[in-house]
C-alpha positions in Angstrom: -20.9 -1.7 4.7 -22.3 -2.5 1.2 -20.4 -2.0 -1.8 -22.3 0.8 -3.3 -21.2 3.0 0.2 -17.8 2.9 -1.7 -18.0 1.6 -5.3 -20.2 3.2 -7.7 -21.1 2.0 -11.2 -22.5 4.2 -14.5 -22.4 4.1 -18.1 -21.0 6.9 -20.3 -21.1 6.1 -24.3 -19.3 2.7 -24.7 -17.5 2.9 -21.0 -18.3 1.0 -18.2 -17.3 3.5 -15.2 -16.8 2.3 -12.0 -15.8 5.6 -9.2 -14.3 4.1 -6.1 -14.2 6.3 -3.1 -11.3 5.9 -0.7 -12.4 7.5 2.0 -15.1 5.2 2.8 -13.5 2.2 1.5 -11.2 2.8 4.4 -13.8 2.7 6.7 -14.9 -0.9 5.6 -11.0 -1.7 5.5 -10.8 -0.7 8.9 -13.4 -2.4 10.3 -12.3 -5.5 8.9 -8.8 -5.1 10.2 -10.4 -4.5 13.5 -12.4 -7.5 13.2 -9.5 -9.6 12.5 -7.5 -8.7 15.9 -11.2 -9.4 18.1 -10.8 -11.8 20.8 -14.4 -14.0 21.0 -13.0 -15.9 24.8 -14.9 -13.5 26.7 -12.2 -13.2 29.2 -12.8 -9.5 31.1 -11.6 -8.5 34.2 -14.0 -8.1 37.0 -16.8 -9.3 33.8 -18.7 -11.3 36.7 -22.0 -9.4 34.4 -20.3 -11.2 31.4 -20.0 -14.9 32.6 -23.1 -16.9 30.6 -23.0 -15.0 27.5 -22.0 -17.2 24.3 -18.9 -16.0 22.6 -19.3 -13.4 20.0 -19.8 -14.5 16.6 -18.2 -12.1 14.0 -18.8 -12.8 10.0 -16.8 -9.8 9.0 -14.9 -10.3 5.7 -10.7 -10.2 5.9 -9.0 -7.2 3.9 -7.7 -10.0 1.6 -11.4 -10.9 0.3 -12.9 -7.8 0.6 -10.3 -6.9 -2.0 -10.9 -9.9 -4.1 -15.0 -8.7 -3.3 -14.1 -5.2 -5.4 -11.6 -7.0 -7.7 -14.6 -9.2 -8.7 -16.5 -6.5 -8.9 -14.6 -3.7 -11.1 -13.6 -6.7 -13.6 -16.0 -6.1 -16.5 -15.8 -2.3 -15.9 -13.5 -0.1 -18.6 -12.8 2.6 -16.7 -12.1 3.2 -12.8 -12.2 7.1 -11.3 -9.8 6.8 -7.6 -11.2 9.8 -5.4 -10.1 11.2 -2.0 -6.8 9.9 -2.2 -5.7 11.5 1.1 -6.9 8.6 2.8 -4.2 6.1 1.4 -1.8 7.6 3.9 -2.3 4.3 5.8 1.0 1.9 4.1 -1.1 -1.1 4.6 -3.9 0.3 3.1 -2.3 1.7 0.0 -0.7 -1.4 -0.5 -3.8 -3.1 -1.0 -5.3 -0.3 -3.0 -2.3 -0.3 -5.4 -2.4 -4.3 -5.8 -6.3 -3.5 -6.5 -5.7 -1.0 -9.2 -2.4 -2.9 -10.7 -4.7 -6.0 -11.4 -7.3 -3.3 -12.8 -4.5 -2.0 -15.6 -3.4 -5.7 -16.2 -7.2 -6.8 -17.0 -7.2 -3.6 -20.0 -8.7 -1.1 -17.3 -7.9 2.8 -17.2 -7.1 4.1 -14.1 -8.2 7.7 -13.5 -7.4 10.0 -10.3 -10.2 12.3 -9.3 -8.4 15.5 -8.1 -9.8 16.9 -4.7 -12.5 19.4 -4.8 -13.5 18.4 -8.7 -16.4 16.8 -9.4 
């Protein structure tokens, strides 16, 4: 998933304006969680069709960077818009989200919440 499926950038006046949706952020921060529990040993019962086949090679990123991808990302931008906020229901999730948004207010950044259904 590329950053524009969840992060996206536009200019309004003198603001830099960054809108980051959480819905599909999600998605990429579930995927990488995923990633990060995959066994590569290619040990599968009864995987006699398996045996030859090299070991899977995954470059996924960890939550950890793609959050520091984003943080990197939203630095030079004035304002951030959160939307669907439903989806930080997930505890780990949120956590990471808030840490994201807490080093957005300490850099100078506003922090605005898109309410649901509002464009």
């Amino acid at each position: 998933m590329k950053r524009r499926d969840f992060l996206q950038f536009r200019a309004d006046d003198s603001l830099r304006i960054v809108t980051l949706s959480c819905e599909a952020l999600f998605m990429c921060f579930n995927d990488c969680r995923r990633q990060a529990g995959v066994t590569t040993d290619n040990q599968i019962e009864d995987g006699d069709w398996w045996r030859g086949e090299p070991p899977a090679q995954l470059d996924g990123q960890t939550p950890d960077e793609l959050f520091g991808s984003i943080a990197a990302d939203i630095a030079n931008e004035n304002v951030l818009i959160l939307t669907e906020r439903d989806w930080l229901a997930d505890t780990e999730f949120a956590g990471y989200v808030s840490r994201l948004l807490a080093e957005f207010r300490q850099q100078g950044g506003e922090v605005r919440y898109q309410r649901p259904g509002s464009r």
